[in-house]
DOBAMI-213329 format. One record per residue (C-alpha): x negated, y, z. Coordinates in steps of 0.2 Angstrom, whole numbers, padded with zeros to 4 digits, always signed. Example, Ala and Ser with C-alpha at 12.3 -4.5 7.8 and 13.67 -1.06 7.14 Angstrom:
-0062-0022+0039-0068-0005+0036
//
This chain:
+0000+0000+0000-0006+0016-0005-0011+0030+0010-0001+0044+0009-0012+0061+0004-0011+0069+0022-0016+0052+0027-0032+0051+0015-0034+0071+0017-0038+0068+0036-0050+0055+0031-0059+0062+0019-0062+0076+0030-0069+0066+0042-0078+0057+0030-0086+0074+0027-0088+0080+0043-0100+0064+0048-0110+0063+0032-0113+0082+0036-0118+0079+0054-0129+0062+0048-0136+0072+0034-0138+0090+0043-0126+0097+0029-0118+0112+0030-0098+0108+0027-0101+0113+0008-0112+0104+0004-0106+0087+0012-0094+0090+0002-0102+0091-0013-0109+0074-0010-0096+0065-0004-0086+0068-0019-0099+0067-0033-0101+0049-0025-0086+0046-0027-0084+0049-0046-0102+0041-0049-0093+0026-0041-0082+0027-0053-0091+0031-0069-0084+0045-0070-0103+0054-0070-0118+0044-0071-0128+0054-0059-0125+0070-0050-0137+0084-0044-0136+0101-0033-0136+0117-0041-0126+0129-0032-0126+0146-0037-0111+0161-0036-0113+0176-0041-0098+0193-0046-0085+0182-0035-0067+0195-0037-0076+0202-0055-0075+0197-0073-0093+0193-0073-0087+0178-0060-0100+0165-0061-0102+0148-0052-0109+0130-0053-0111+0117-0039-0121+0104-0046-0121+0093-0065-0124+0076-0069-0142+0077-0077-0142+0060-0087-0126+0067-0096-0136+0076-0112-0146+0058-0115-0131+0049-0115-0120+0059-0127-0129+0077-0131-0118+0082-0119-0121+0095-0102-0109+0092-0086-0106+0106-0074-0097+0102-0059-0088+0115-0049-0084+0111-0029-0068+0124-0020-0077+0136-0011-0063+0138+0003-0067+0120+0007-0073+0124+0028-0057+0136+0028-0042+0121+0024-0051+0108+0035-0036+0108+0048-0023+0111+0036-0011+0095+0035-0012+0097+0014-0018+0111+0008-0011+0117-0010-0020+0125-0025-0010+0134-0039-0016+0136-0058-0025+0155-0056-0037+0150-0044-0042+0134-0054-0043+0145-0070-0052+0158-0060-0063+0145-0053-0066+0137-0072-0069+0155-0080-0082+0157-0069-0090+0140-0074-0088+0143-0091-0097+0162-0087-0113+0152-0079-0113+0140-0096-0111+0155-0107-0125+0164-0098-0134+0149-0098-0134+0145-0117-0138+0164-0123-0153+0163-0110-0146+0178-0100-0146+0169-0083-0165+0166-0084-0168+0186-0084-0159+0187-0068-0160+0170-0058-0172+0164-0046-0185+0154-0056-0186+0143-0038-0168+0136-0038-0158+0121-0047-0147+0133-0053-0162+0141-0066-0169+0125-0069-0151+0118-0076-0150+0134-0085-0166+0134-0093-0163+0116-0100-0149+0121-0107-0155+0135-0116-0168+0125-0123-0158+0113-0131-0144+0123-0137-0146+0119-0154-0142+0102-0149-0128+0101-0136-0113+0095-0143-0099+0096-0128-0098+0104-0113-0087+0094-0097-0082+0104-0084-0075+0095-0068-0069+0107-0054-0065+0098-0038-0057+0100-0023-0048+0093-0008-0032+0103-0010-0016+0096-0018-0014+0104-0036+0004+0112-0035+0001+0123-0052+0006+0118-0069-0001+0116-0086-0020+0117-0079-0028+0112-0091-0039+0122-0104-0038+0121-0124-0053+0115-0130-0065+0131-0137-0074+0129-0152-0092+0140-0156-0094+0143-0139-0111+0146-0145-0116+0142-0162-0130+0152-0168-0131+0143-0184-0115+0142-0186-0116+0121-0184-0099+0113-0190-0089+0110-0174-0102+0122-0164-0100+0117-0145-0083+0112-0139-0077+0113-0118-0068+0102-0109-0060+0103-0090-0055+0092-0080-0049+0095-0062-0049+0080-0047-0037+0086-0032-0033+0078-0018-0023+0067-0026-0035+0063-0041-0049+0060-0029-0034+0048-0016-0030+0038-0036-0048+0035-0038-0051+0029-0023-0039+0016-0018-0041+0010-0037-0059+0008-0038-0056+0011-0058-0058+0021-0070-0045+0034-0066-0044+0043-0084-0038+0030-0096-0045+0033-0111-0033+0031-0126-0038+0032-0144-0026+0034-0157-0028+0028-0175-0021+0040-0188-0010+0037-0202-0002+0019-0204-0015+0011-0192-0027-0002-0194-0022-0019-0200-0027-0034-0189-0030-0054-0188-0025-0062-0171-0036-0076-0168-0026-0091-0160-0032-0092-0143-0025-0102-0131-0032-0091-0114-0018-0080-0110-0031-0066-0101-0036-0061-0116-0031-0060-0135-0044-0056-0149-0042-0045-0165-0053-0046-0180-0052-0028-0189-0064-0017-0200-0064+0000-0196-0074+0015-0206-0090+0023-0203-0077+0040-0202-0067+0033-0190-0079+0029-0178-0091+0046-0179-0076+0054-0175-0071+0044-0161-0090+0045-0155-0088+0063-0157-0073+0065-0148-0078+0053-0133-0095+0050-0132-0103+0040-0118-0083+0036-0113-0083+0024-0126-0097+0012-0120-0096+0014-0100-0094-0006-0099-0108-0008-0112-0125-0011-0104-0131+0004-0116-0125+0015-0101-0141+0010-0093-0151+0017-0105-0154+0032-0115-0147+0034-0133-0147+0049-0139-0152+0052-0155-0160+0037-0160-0155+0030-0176-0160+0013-0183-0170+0016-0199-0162+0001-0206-0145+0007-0204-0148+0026-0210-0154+0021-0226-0137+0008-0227-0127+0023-0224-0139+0034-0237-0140+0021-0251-0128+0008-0250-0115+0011-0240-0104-0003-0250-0115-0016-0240-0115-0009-0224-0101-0023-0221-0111-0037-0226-0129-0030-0219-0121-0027-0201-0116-0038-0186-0103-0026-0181-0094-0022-0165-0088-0032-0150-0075-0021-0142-0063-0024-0126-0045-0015-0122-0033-0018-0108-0020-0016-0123-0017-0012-0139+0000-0005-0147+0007-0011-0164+0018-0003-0177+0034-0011-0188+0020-0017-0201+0010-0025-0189-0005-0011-0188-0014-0005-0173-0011+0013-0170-0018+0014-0153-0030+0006-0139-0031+0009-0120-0047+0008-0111-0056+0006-0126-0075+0002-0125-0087-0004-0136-0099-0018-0127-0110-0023-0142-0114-0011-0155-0116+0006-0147-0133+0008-0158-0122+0005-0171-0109+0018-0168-0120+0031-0161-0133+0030-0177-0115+0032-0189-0113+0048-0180-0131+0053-0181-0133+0049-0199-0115+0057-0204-0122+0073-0195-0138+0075-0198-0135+0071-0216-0122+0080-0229-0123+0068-0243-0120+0052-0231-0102+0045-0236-0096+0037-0219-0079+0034-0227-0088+0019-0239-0096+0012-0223-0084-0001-0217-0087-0008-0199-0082-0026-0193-0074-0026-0177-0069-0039-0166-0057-0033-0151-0055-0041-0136-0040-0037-0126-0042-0043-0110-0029-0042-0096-0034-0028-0082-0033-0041-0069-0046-0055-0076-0057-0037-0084-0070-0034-0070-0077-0051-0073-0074-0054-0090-0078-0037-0097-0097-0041-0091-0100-0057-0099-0093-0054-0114-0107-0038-0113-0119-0050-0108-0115-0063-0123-0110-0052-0136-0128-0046-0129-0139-0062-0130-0149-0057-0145-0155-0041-0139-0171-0042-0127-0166-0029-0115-0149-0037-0112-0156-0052-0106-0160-0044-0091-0143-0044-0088-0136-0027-0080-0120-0033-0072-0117-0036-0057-0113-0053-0057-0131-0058-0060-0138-0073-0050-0147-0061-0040-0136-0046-0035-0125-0060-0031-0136-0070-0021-0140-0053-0012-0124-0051-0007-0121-0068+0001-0136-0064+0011-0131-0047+0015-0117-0054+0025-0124-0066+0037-0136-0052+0045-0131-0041+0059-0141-0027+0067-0153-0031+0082-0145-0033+0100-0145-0016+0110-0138-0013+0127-0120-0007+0127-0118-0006+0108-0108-0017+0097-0118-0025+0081-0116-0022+0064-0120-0025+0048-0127-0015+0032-0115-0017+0020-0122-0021+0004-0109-0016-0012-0112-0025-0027-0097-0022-0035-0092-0002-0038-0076+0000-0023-0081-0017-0016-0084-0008+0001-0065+0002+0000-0054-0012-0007-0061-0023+0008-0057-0010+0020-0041-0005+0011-0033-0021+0011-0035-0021+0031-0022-0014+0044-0024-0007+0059-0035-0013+0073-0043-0026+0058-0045-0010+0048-0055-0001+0063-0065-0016+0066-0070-0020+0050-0077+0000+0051-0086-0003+0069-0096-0018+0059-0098-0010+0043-0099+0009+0046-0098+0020+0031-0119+0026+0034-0124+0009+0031-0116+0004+0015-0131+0001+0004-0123+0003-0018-0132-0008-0028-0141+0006-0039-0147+0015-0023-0155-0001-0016-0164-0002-0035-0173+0016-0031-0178+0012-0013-0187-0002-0018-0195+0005-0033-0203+0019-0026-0208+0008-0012-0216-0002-0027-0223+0013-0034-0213+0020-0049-0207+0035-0043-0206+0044-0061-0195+0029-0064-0184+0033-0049-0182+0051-0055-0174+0047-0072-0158+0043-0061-0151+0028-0053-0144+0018-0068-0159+0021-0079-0170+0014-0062-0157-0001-0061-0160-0006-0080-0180-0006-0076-0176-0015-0061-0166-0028-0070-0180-0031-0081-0191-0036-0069-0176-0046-0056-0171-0058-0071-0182-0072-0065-0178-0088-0056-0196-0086-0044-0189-0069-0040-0172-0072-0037-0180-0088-0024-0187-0075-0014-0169-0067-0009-0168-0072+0010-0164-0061+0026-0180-0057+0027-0179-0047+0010-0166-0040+0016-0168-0035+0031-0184-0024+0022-0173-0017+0010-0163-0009+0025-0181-0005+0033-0183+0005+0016-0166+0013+0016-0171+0020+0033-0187+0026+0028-0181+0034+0011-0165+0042+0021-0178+0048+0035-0188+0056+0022-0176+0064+0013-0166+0071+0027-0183+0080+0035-0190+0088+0020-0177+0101+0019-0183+0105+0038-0200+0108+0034-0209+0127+0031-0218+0120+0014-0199+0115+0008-0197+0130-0008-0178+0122-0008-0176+0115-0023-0181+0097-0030-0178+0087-0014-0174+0072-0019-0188+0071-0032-0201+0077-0019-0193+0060-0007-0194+0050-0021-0215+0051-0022-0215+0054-0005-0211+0036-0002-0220+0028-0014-0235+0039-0010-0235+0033+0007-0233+0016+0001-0247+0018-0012-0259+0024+0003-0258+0010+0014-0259+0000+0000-0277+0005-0005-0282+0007+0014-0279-0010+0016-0264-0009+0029-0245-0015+0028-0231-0008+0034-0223-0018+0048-0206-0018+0043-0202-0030+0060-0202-0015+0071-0193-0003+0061-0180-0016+0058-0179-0018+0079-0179+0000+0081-0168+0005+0068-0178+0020+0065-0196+0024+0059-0210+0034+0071-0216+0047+0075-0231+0045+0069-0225+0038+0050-0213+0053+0051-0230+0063+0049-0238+0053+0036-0223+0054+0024-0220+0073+0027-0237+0076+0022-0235+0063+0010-0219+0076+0004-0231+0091+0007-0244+0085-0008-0229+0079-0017-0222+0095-0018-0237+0103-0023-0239+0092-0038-0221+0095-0045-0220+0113-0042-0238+0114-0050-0237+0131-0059-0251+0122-0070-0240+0106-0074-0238+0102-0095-0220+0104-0094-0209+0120-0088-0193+0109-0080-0199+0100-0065-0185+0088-0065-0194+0083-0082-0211+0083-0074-0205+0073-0063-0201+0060-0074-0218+0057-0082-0231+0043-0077-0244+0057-0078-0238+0068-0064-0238+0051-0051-0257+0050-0059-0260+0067-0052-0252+0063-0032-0262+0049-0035-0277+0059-0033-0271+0068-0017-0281+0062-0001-0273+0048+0010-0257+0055+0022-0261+0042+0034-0271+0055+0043-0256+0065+0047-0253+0067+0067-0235+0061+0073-0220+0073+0069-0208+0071+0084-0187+0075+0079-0174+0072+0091-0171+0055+0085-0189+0048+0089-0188+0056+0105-0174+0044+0110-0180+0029+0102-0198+0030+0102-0202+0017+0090-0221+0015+0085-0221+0003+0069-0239-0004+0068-0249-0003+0054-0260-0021+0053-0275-0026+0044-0269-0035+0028-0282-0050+0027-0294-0047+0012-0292-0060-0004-0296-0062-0023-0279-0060-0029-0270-0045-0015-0253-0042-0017-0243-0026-0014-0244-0022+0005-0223-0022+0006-0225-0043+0002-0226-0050+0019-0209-0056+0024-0203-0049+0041-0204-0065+0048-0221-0074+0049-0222-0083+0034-0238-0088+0025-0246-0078+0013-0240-0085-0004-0223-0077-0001-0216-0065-0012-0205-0054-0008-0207-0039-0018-0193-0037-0032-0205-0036-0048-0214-0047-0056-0231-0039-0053-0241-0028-0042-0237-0008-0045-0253-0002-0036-0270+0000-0044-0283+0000-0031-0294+0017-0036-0313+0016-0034-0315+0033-0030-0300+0045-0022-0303+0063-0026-0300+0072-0011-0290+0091-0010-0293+0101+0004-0272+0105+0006-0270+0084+0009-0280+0083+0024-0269+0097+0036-0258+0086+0047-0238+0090+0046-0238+0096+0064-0255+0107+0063-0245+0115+0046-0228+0115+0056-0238+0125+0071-0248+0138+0060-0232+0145+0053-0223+0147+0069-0225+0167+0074-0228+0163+0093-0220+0151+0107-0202+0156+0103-0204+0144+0086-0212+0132+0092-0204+0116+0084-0200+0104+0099-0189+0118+0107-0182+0125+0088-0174+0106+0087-0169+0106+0105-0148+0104+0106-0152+0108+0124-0162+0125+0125-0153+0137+0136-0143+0149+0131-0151+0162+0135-0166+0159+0130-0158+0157+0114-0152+0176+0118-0169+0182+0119-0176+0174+0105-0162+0180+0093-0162+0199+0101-0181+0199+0096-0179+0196+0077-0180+0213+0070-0164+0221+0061-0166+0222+0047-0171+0203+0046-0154+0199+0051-0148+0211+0038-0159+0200+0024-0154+0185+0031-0133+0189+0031-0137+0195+0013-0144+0179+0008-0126+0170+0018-0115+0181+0005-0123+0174-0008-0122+0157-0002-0111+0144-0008-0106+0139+0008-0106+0151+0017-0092+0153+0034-0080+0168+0034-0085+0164+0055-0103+0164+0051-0101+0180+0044-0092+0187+0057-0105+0184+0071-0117+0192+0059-0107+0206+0055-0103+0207+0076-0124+0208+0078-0126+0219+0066-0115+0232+0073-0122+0228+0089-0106+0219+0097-0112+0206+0112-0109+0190+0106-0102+0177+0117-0110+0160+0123-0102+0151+0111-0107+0164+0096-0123+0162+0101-0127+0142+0100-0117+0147+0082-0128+0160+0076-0142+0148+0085-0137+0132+0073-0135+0142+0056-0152+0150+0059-0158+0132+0060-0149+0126+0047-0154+0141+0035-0173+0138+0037-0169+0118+0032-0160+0125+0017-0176+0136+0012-0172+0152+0021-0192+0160+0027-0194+0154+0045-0206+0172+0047-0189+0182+0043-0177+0174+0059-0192+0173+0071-0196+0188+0084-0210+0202+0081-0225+0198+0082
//
């Protein structure tokens, strides 16, 4: 039974209230990434990353973006911009809040200013060159000339209300020369309601169906007896399916295994000359398509004139070098092209598993598929099965649970869903929200561990297809036990740990995060290698937790990593891209060890004060990765490393820099201003409040007249935030309360990038 929306309102705001607190978050921004995950659980993005920027809010000049999917242009020439409500902190308490047509259009005039600027290069003479926001920008603007659709996705947590919210498609948004077609815009809004739909199907929510002009297509039922699916045999033309390639892009191949993988662009030789010199043979040169539907309709002749949920899981190279060819190329005549397709129309029930191995066999001829995305291979299955017979370490008082590990998109929601009551709220207690592990987040932790951190940054599906690769081996697939298990969660925790204290650190310029935890990691990992130590995963699997002192040694791990992808002197100007390249981990490589780093205490070490050893790794002909010995003692043939062969490359000589040998805590120490900053009483939940008091009387006026400038501007910036601010400035005595307030948004503004030197006192 579906949860009523005041029902799934309440819990989404709880939902966002606790990843906030877990991640240190302001509302906004937990926000932000609660609901993106939910649409990348869905498919409806591939990937999703930050951008915020407003700018004009209540003006013509209006312009905002929240964050885009960065794998969408590779996929299908396409940008996507997603937009998050900006009232979001201020409807938290309402029952169901409501949003009505103009402030949606306002909201996706202003996205459609920032894509505007973006693309005529205006945005990049005003910008901060530091932030997300320019980088996106500046990629746009580059590859103008080649965008071919722009997606627009606003969302938000109140109830839509309005009507007719949707915008016409604009063509020659910006075409400066005048391409056929030019750019075209498409919005798409998920309310409350959208988000609730999603949600409790686990599906794709937009059904995608493609109508076939004229008197439809004729077709040859094959006689099947299986009644979950019925096949079609049909030929379609190369016109056809450049226009339906055009008009839906990557939507048509979400089931295919080509999702994994870039596309763009690259057209098969053999088939561009077909199309150029004989397109009369295409038919019998080609394979074809192997296409699924969950239903097809039929008109009085027996034509198909329509398919739902129509994906094409063998021959997207096909379809895509069609479209390239028929654009690229004036005198290529796609209407003699004729394209065999065979169309499997398979009952929504059965399509989950079925859709997959028809992929994987329609597949079997292609190297890459045989890796076998899905899934349903023998190793994320076996994965699984292990997953649920391990439970957390005993501790005193606290109940035990279990990471959850979710092989199959919504697996973690329909479980839960499909309980009542006090099953519901155990099944929660054992498998809390925080330790749900997705199957193509577990590929990136244990990828950078293995040291492929520019193959972590293309995105999460593009990681899982090179992980895939290497996984698709029966000695592999032995080594899946509770052992490597229990080491995947120990990387989880120290990834999360990672990523969560960068943003806290003085050296953090605010932008590229997760790139920087990404090498983080497998710098770390990649320096104990080489100085013959392993990580003992044992105790950071008893603790739950990492050290003190490996807190320190990834942070300065982070701190060189930084340095290397902001590098003013890097080839490339995007660091996103940067990132990407094999070159840019050669340089970290370079960087001296982190191991030297001194202990970084939080508040969460303080409590569990957990000291995972480092151990001398026994010295042999043949040494393996240091992750490969199994949390229980096992002898030293065991592998249990993922990939099929060792990722580190001992270096005979290590170049030292003279920035890599300052420890986190020294660097943390020499940018505090005097005694007030000092980090152990910054973190401190319990400082008094009138020390607090005194510390933020002592920062200058004008600081605070900087820093509540910087709040306007910011995306998710508090109307009651703002208001203690404005109450300081006017010199108004702030209450107890408004004090740990002001106290917590200070702290949280220098995690966010904000200069510590600006909110500390005088010197």
């Amino acid at each position: 039974m579906m949860e009523s929306l005041e029902e799934y309102h309440h819990g989404l705001v709880d939902q966002v209230h606790n990843y906030g607190l877990e991640e240190e978050l302001f509302d906004q921004e937990a926000f932000f990434d609660v609901t993106c995950q939910i649409l990348r659980d869905n498919e409806v993005i591939a990937e999703y990353a930050p951008s915020p920027y407003r700018h004009g809010e209540g003006t013509k000049n209006f312009m905002m973006v929240d964050g885009y999917d960065f794998s969408s242009y590779d996929h299908d020439e396409s940008i996507v911009i997603i937009g998050c409500d900006n009232d979001y902190s201020l409807h938290q308490n309402q029952e169901l809040p409501t949003i009505q047509t103009a402030e949606y259009k306002k909201n996706l005039r202003g996205m459609r200013n920032f894509v505007l600027s973006a693309l005529k290069g205006t945005f990049l003479e005003e910008a901060e060159e530091s932030t997300e926001a320019y980088e996106l920008a500046q990629f746009m603007h580059e590859h103008r000339h080649d965008i071919r659709r722009i997606r627009l996705y606003y969302i938000t947590d109140r109830k839509f209300t309005g009507r007719d919210a949707g915008i016409q498609p604009i063509q020659d948004l910006y075409s400066p020369t005048k391409k056929d077609g030019g750019i075209s815009i498409e919005a798409h809004l998920w309310d409350l309601a959208r988000l609730r739909d999603t949600t409790e199907t686990a599906g794709n929510s937009e059904n995608l169906v493609v109508h076939l002009e004229g008197s439809g297509v004729p077709a040859v039922h094959a006689p099947v007896a299986d009644t979950t699916m019925h096949t079609y045999l049909l030929f379609l033309t190369g016109d056809i399916l450049a226009k339906l390639y055009k008009d839906y892009g990557s939507k048509l191949m979400e089931a295919n295994v080509r999702s994994f993988l870039s596309m763009r662009g690259k057209v098969n030789k053999g088939i561009r000359k077909t199309i150029l010199d004989e397109p009369d043979r295409f038919v019998a040169y080609n394979n074809g398509l192997t296409a699924t539907a969950s239903s097809v309709d039929f008109n009085a002749q027996g034509n198909i004139t329509a398919i739902t949920d129509l994906q094409i899981v063998n021959g997207g190279q096909t379809t895509a070098s069609i479209y390239y060819t028929g654009n690229a190329s004036a005198q290529a005549e796609l209407e003699k092209v004729i394209v065999p397709v065979k169309l499997v129309v398979v009952d929504p029930a059965e399509s989950r598993n079925l859709i997959p191995e028809i992929s994987r066999f329609t597949n079997s001829q292609n190297k890459v598929a045989e890796a076998d995305f899905s899934a349903n291979s023998e190793f994320q299955v076996k994965l699984e099965q292990v997953s649920r017979t391990v439970l957390t370490p005993v501790e005193a008082g606290k109940r035990q649970t279990r990471w959850y590990y979710e092989r199959v998109r919504g697996q973690y929601d329909n479980e839960k869903n499909r309980l009542q009551g006090a099953l519901r709220k155990a099944f929660e207690e054992v498998n809390p929200t925080r330790q749900r592990i997705k199957m193509v987040d577990a590929t990136k932790y244990l990828m950078c561990w293995q040291g492929f951190p520019e193959i972590a940054s293309l995105g999460a599906q593009k990681c899982f297809a090179k992980f895939a690769a290497e996984t698709n081996d029966e000695k592999i697939i032995q080594q899946v036990n509770k052992d490597y298990f229990k080491e995947l969660v120990c990387k989880r925790i120290i990834f999360d740990t990672t990523h969560k204290n960068i943003k806290k650190m003085d050296w953090y310029l605010g932008a590229y995060q997760m790139n920087i935890a990404e090498y983080a990691v497998a710098k770390y990992s990649f320096d104990l290698y080489r100085a013959n130590l392993q990580c003992d995963f044992t105790e950071i699997w008893n603790m739950q937790s990492i050290s003190p002192k490996m807190l320190g040694c990834l942070m300065l791990a982070a701190k060189q990593a930084s340095d290397v992808i902001n590098d003013t002197a890097r080839p490339v100007a995007n660091c996103s891209e940067w990132a990407k390249r094999t070159d840019c981990w050669e340089r970290l490589k370079t960087y001296s060890s982190c191991l030297t780093a001194d202990p970084l205490e939080t508040e969460q070490t303080k409590r569990k004060p957990a000291s995972p050893r480092t151990q001398e790794k026994p010295v042999s002909s043949s040494p393996a990765p240091h992750e490969q010995t199994s949390l229980a003692q096992s002898s030293a043939s065991q592998r249990v490393t993922p990939m099929a062969m060792p990722a580190h490359k001992p270096s005979i000589e290590v170049p030292t820099r003279e920035s890599g040998t300052l420890s986190v805590e020294t660097q943390h120490h020499e940018a505090a201003p005097d005694s007030f900053s000092a980090p152990v009483s910054e973190q401190s939940e319990s400082e008094d409040v009138t020390e607090k008091r005194a510390f933020l009387q002592s920062i200058p006026p004008e600081n605070w007249g900087v820093f509540m400038r910087w709040c306007e501007h910011r995306p998710n910036r508090s109307h009651q935030d703002l208001a203690t601010l404005s109450k300081l400035d006017r010199h108004i005595a702030l209450t107890d309360d408004e004090v740990d307030q002001l106290w917590n948004l200070r702290l949280k503004a220098i995690r966010r990038g904000f200069p510590m030197s600006l909110l500390a006192p005088r010197k």
